[in-house]
Z-matrix of the N, CA and C atoms (Angstrom, degrees):
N
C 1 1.452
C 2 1.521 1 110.43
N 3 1.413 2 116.72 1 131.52
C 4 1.558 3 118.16 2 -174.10
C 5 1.435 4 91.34 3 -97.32
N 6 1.985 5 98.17 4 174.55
C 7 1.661 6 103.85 5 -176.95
C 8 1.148 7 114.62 6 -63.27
N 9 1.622 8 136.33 7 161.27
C 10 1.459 9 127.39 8 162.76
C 11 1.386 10 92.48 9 -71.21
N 12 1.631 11 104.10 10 162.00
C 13 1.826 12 129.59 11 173.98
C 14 1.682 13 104.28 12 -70.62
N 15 1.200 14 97.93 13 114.03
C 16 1.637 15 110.52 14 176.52
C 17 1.359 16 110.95 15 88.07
N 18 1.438 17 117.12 16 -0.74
C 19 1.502 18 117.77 17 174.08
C 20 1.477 19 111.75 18 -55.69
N 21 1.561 20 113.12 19 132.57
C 22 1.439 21 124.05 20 162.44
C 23 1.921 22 100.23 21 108.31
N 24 1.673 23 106.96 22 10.35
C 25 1.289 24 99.74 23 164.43
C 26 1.478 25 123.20 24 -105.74
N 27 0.921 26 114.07 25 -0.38
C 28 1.392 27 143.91 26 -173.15
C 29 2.312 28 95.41 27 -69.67
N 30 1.667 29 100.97 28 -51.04
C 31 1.415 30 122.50 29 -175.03
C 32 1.622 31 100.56 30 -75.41
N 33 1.193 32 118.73 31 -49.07
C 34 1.633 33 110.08 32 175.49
C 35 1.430 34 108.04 33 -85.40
N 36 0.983 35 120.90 34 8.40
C 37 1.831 36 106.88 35 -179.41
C 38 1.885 37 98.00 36 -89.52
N 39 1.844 38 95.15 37 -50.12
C 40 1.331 39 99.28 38 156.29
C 41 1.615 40 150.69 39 -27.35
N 42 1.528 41 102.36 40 -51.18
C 43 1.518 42 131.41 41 -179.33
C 44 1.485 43 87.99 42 -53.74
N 45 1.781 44 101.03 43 -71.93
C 46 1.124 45 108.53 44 -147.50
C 47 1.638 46 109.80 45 -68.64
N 48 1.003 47 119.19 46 17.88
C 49 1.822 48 124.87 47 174.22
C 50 1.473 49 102.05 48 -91.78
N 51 1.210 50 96.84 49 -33.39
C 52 1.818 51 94.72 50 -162.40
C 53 1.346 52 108.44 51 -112.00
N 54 1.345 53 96.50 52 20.47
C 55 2.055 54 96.47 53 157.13
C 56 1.329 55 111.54 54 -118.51
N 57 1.736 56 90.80 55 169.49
C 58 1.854 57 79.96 56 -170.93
C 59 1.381 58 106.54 57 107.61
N 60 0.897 59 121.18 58 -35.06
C 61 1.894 60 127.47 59 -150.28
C 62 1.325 61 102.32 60 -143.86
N 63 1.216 62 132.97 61 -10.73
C 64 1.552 63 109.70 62 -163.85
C 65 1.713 64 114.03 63 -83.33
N 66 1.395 65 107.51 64 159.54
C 67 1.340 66 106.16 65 173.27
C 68 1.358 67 108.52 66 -130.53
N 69 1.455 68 135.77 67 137.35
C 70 1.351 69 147.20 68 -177.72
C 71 1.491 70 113.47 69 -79.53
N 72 1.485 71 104.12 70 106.94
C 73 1.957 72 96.90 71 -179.45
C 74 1.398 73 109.37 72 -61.78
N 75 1.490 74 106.24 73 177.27
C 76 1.609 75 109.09 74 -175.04
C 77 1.608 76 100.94 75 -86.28
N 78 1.218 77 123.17 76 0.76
C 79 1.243 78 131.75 77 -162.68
C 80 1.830 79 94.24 78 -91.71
N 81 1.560 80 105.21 79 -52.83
C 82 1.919 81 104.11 80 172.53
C 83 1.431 82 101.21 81 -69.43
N 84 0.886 83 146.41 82 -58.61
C 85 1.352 84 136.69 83 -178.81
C 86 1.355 85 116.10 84 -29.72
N 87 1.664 86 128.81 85 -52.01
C 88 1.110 87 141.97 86 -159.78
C 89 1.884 88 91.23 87 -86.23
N 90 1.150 89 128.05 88 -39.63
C 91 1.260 90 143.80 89 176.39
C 92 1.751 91 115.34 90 -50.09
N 93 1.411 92 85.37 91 -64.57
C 94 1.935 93 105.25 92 177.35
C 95 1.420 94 106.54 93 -52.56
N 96 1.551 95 119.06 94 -51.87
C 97 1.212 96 126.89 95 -149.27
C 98 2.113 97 93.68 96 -76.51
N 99 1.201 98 109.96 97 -62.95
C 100 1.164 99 128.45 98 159.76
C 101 1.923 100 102.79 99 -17.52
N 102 1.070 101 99.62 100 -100.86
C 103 1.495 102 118.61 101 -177.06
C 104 1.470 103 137.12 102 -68.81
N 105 1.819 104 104.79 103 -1.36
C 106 1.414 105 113.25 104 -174.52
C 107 1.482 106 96.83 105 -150.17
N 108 0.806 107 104.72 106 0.59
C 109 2.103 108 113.10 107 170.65
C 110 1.694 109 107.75 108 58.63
N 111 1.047 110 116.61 109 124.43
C 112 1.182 111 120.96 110 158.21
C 113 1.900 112 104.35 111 123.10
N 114 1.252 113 91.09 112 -148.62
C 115 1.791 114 96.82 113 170.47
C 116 1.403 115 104.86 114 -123.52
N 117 1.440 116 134.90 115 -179.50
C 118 1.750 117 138.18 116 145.48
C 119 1.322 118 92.48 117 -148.89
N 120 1.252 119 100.39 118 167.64
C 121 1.188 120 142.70 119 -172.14
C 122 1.744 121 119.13 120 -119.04
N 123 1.416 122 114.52 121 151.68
C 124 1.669 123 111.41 122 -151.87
C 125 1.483 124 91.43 123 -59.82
N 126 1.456 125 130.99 124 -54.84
C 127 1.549 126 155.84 125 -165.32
C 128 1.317 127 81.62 126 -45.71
N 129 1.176 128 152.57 127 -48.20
C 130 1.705 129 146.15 128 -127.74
C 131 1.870 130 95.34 129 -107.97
N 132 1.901 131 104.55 130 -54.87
C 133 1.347 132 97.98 131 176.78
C 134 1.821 133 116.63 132 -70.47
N 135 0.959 134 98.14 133 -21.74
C 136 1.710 135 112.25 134 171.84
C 137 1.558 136 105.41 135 -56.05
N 138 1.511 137 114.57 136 -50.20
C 139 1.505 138 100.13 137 170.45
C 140 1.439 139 115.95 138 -89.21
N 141 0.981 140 149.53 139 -7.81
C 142 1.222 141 150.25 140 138.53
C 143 1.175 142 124.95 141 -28.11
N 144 1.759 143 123.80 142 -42.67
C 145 1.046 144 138.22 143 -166.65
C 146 1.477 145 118.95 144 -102.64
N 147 1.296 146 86.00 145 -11.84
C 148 1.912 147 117.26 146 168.57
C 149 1.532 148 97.96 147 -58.88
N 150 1.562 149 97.01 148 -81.64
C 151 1.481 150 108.34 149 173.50
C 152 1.139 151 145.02 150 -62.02
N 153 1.260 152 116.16 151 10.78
C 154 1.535 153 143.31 152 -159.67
C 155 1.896 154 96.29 153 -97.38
N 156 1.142 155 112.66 154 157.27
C 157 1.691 156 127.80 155 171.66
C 158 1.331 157 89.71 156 -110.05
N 159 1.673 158 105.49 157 123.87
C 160 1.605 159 115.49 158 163.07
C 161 1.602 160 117.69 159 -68.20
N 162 1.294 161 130.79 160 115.74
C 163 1.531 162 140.85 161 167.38
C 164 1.320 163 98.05 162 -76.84
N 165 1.246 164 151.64 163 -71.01
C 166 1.304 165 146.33 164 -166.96
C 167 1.681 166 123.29 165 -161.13
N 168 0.629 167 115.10 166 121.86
C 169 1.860 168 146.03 167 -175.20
C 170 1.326 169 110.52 168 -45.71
N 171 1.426 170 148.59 169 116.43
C 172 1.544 171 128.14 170 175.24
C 173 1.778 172 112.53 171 -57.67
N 174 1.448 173 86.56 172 158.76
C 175 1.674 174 78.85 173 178.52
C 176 1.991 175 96.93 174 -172.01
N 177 0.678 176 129.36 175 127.87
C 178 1.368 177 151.32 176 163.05
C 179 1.722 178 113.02 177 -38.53
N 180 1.165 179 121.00 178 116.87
C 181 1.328 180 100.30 179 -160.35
C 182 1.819 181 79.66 180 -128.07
N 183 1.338 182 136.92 181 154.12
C 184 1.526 183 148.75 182 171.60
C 185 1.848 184 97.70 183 -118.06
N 186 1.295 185 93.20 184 125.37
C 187 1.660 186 101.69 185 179.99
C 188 1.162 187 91.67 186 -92.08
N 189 1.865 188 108.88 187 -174.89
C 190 1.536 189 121.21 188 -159.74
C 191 1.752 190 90.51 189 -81.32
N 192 1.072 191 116.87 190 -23.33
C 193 1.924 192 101.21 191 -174.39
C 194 1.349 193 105.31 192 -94.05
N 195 0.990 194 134.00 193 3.51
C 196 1.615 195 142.53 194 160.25
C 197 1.445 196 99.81 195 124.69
N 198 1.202 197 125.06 196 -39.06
C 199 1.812 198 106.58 197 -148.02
C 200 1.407 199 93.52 198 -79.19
N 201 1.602 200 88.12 199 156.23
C 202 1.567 201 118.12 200 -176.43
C 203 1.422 202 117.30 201 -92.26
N 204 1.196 203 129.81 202 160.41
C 205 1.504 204 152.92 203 -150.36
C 206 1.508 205 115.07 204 -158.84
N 207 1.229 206 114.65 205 132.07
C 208 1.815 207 109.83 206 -174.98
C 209 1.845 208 82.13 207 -123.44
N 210 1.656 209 94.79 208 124.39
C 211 1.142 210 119.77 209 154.18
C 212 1.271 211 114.12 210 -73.22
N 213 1.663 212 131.41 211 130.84
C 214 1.243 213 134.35 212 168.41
C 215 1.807 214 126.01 213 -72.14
N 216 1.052 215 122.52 214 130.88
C 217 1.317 216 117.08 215 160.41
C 218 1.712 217 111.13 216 -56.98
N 219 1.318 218 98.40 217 137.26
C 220 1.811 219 119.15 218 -170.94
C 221 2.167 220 98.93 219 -124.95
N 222 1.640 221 82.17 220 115.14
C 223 1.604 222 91.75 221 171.22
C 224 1.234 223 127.46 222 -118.64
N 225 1.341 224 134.91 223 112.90
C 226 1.545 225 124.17 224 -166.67
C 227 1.484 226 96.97 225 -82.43
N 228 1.328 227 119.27 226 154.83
C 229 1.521 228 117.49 227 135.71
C 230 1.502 229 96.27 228 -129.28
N 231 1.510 230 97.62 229 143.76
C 232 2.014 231 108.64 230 175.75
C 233 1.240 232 108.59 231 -80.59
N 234 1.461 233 109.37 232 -44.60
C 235 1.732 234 93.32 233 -150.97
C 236 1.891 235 96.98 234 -83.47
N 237 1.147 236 117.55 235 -0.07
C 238 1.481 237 111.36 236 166.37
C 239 1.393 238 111.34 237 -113.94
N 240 1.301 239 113.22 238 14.46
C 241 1.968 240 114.87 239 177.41
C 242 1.691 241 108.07 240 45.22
N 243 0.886 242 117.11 241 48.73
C 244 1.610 243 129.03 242 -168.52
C 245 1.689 244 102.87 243 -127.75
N 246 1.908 245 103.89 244 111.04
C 247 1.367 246 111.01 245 162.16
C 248 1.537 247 116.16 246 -85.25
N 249 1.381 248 135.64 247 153.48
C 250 1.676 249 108.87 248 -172.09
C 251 1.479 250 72.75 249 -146.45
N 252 1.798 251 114.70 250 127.05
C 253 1.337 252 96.44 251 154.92
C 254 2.025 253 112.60 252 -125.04
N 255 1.233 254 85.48 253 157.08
C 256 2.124 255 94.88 254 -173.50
C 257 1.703 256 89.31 255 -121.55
N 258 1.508 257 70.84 256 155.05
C 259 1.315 258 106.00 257 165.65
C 260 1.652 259 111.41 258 -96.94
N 261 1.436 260 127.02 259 68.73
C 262 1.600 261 117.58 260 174.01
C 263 1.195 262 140.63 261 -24.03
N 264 1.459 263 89.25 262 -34.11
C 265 1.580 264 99.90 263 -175.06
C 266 1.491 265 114.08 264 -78.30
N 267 1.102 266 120.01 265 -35.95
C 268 1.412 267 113.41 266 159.59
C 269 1.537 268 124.53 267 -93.81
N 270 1.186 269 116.48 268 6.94
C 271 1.735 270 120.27 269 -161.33
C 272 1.552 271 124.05 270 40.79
N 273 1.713 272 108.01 271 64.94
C 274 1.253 273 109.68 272 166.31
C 275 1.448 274 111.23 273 -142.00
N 276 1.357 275 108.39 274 143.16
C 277 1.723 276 115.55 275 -173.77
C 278 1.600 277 91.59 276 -77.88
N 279 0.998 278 118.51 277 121.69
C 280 1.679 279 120.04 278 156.33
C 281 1.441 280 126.09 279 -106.60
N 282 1.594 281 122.29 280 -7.43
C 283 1.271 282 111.24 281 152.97
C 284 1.602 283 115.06 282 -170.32
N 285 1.738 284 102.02 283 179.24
C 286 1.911 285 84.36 284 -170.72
C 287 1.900 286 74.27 285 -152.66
N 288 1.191 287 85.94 286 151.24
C 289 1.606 288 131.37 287 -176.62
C 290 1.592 289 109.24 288 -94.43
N 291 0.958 290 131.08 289 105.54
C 292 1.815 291 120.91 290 166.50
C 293 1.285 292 113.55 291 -105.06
């Protein structure tokens, strides 16, 4: 099976919504520092997330008894073994994987 036509703009139209704006909870901070040493800065996960392969998109999901649930956006990057996931809908990184 070859790519679909225009496949993979759907993932940068995405990216590019949720940069620009993001803010790092104190919760990734405490996470990063912990598990990826040091500090960053929004500009730093912003390019990270540039370079990152999207795993999955946030999205709002309603279970069978009604209440709601926010699925997180999931970002790989390889060559730094770094999972990063946001919340899009509000533009905040809430955590990262090493």
């Amino acid at each position: 099976m070859g790519a679909q036509p225009g496949a993979g703009r759907e993932d940068r139209g995405e990216k590019e919504k949720i940069m620009g704006h993001l803010m790092l909870t104190i919760s990734f901070h405490e996470m990063w520092e912990k598990r990826v040493g040091g500090d960053v800065t929004p500009p730093e996960v912003e390019q990270i997330i540039a370079e990152s392969v999207p795993v999955q998109h946030s999205r709002v999901i309603r279970q069978r008894d009604g209440a709601y649930f926010t699925l997180f956006g999931i970002y790989y990057h390889k060559k730094r073994g770094l999972i990063i996931k946001i919340d899009e809908k509000l533009g905040r990184v809430v955590a990262v994987v090493a």
